[in-house]
Backbone as JSON, one array per atom type, in Angstrom:
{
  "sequence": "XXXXXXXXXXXXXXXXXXXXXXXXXXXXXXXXXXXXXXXXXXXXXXXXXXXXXXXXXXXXXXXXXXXXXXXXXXXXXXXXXXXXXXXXXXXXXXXXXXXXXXXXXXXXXXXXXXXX",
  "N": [[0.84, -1.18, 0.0], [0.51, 2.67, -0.54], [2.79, 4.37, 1.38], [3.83, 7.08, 2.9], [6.3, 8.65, 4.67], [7.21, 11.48, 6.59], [10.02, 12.73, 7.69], [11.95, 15.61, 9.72], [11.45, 17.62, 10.95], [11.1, 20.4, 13.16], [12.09, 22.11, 15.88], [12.97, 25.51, 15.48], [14.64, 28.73, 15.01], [13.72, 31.77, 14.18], [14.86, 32.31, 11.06], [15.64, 31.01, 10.52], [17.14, 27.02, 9.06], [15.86, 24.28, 7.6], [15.23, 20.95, 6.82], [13.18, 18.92, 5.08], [11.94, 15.69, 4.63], [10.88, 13.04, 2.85], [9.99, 10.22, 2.97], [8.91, 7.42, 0.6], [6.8, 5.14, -0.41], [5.35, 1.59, -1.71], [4.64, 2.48, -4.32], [5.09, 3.31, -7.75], [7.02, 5.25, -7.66], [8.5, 7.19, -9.07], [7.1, 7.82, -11.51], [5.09, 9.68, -10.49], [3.66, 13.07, -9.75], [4.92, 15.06, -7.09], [3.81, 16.51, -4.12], [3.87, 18.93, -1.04], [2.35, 20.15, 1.35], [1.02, 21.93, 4.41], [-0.65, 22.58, 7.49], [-1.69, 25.01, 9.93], [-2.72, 25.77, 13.22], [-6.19, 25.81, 13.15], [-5.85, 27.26, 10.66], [-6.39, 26.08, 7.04], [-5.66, 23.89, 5.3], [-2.84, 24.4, 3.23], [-1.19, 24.28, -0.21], [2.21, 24.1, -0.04], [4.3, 23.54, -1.98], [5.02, 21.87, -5.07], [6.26, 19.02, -7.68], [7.15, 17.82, -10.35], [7.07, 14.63, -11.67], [9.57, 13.78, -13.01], [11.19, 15.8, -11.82], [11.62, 17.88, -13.17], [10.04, 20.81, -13.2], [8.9, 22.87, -11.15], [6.57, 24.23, -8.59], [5.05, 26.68, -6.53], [3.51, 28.11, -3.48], [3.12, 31.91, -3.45], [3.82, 32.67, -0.4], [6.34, 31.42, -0.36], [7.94, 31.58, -2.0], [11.07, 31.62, -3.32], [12.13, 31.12, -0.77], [11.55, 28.5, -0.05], [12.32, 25.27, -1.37], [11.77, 22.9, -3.05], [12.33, 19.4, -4.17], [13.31, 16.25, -5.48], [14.81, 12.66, -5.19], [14.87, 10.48, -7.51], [15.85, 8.01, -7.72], [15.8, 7.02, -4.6], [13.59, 6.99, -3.68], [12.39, 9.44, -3.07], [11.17, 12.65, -1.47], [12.07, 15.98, -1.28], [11.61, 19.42, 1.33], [13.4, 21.63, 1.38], [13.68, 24.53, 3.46], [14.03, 27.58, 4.21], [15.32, 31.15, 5.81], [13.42, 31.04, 7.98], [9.82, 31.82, 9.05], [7.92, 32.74, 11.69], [5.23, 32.84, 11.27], [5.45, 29.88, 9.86], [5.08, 28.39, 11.08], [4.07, 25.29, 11.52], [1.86, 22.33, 10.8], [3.4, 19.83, 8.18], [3.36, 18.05, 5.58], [3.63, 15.41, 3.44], [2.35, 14.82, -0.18], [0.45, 12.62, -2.65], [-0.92, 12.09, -5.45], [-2.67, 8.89, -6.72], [-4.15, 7.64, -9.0], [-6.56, 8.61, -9.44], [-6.93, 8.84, -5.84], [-5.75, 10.59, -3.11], [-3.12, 10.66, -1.45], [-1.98, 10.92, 1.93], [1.08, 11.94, 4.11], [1.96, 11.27, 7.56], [2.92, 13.57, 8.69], [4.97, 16.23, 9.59], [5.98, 18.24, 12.01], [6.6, 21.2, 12.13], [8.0, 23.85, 14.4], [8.98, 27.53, 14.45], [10.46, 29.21, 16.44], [11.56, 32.1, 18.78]],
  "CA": [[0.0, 0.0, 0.0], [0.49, 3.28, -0.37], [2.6, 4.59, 2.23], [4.9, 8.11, 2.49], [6.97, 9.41, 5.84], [8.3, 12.48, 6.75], [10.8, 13.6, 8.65], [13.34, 16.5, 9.39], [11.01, 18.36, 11.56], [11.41, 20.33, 14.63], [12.36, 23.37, 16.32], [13.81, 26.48, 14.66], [14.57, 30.01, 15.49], [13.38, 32.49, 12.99], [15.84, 32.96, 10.3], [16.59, 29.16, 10.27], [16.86, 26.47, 8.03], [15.05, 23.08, 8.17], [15.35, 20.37, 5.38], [12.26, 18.21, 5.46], [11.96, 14.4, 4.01], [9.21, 12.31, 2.7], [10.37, 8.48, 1.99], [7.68, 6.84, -0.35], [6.47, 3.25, -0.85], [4.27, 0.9, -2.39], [4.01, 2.53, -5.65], [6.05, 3.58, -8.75], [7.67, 6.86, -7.09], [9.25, 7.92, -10.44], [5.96, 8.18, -12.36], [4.03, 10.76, -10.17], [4.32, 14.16, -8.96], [4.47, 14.92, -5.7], [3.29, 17.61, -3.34], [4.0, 19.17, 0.04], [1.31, 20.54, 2.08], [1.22, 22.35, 5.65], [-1.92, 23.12, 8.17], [-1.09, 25.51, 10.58], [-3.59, 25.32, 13.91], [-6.96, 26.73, 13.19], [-5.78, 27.82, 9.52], [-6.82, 25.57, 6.19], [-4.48, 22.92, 4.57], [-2.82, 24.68, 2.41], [-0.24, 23.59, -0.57], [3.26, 24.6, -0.08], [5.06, 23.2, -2.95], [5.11, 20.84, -6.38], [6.97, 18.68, -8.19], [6.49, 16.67, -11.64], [7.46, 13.5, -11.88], [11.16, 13.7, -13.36], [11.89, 17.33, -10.68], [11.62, 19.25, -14.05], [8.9, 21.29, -12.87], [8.64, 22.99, -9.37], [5.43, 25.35, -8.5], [5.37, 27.3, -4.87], [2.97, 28.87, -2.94], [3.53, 32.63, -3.28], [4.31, 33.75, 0.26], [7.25, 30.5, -0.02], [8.77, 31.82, -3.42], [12.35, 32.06, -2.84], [12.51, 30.98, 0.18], [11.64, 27.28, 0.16], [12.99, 24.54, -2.45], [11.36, 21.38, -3.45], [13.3, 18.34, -5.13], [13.22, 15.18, -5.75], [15.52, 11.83, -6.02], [13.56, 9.36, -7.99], [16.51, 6.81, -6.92], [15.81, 6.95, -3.55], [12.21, 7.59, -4.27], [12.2, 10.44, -1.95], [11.21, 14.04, -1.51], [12.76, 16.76, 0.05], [11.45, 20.33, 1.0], [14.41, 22.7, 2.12], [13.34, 25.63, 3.89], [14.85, 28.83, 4.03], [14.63, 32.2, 6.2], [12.01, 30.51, 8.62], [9.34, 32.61, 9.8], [6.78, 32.54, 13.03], [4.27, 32.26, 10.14], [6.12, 29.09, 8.63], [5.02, 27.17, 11.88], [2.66, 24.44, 10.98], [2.83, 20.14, 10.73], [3.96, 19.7, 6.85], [3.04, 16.7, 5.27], [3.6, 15.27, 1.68], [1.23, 14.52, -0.4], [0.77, 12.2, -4.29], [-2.32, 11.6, -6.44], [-2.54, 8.42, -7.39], [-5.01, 6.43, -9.75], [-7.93, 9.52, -8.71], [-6.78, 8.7, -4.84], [-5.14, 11.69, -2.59], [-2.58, 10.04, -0.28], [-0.73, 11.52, 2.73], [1.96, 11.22, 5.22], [1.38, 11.86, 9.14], [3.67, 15.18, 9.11], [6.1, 16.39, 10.79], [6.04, 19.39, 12.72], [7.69, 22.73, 12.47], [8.08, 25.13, 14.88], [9.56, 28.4, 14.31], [10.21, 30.48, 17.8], [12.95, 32.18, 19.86]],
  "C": [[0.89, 1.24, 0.0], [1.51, 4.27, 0.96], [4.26, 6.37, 2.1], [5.1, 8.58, 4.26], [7.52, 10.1, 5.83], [9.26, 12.63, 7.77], [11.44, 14.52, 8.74], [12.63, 17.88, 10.23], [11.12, 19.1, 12.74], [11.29, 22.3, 15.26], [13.35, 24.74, 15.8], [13.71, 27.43, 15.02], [14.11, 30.62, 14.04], [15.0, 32.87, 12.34], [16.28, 31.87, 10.19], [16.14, 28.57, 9.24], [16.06, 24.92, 8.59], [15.09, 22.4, 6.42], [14.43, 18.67, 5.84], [12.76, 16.88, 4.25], [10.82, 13.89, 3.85], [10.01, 11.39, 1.9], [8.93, 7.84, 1.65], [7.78, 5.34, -0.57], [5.25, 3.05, -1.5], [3.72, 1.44, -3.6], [5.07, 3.08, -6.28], [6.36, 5.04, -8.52], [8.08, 7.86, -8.2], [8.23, 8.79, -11.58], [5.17, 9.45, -12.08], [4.37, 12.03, -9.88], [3.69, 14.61, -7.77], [4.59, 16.38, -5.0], [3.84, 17.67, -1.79], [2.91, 20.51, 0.59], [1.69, 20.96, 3.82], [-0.27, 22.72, 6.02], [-1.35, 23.46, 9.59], [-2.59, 25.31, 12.15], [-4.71, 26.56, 13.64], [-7.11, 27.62, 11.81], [-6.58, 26.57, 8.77], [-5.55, 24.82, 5.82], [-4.4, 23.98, 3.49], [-0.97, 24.21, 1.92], [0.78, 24.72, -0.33], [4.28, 24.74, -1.34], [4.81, 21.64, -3.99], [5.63, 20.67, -6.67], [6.69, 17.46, -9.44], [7.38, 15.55, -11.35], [8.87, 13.18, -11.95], [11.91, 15.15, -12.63], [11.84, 17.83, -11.97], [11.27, 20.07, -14.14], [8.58, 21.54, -11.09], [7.22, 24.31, -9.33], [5.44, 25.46, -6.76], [3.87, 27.83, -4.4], [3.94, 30.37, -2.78], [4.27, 33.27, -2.02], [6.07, 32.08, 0.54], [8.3, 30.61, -1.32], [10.12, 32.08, -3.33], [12.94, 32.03, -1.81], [12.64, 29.42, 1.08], [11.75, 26.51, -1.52], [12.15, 22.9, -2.24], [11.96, 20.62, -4.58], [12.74, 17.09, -4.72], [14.47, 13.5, -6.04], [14.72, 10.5, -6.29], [14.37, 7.91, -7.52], [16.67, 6.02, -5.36], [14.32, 7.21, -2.96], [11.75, 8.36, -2.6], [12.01, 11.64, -2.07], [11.28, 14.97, -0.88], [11.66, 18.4, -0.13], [12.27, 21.2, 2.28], [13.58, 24.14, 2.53], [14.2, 26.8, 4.66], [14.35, 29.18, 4.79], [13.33, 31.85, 6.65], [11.6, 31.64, 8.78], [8.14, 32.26, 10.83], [5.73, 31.51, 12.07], [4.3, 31.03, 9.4], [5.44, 28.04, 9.77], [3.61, 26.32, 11.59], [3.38, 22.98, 10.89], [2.54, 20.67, 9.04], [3.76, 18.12, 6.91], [3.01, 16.42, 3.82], [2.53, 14.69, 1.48], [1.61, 13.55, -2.03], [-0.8, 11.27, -4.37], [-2.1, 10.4, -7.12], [-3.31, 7.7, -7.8], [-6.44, 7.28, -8.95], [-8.02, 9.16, -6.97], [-5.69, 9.86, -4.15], [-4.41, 11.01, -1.7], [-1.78, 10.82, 0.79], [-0.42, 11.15, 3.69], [1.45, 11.38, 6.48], [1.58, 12.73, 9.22], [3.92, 15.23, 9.83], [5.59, 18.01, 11.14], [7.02, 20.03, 12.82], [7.68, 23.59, 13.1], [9.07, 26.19, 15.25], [9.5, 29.94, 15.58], [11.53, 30.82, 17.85], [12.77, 31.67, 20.74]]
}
């Protein structure tokens, strides 16, 4: 089945970095493209970042433009999302996400929090 984990989550001061993980199973990792998602407490799920299939193709959420990085190694069928210049605002659980066969799948998420 189906199954994707993150990790790389944790505690950060503002102005920090954080380099999240999502290891993938039970399906052809190479083929799909995969997503990263955050819900902050009391906010809406909303997407963070995209990635096509072969990383040729990245799409952001505007207020994350330049400041967070999404990749991909299809050999390790894994996906990363580096994060830059934390902010207060950045704190939320993050969780990957991948569409597959009209099915929405996601991880548990990890948790980020961005304090002094």
């Amino acid at each position: 089945q189906v199954q994707l984990v993150e990790s790389g989550g944790g505690l950060v001061q503002p102005g920090g970095s954080l380099r999240l993980s999502c290891a993938a199973s039970g399906f052809t990792f190479s083929i799909y493209a995969m997503s990263w998602y955050r819900q902050a407490p009391g906010k809406e799920r909303e997407l963070v970042a995209a990635i096509t299939n072969t990383g040729g193709d990245t799409n952001y959420a505007d207020s994350m433009k330049g400041r967070f990085t999404i990749s991909r190694d299809n050999a390790k069928n894994t996906v990363y999302l580096q994060m830059n210049s934390l902010r207060p605002e950045d704190t939320a659980g993050y969780c990957c996400s991948v569409l597959r066969r009209g099915l929405r799948y996601w991880g548990q998420g990890t948790q980020v929090t961005v304090s002094s």
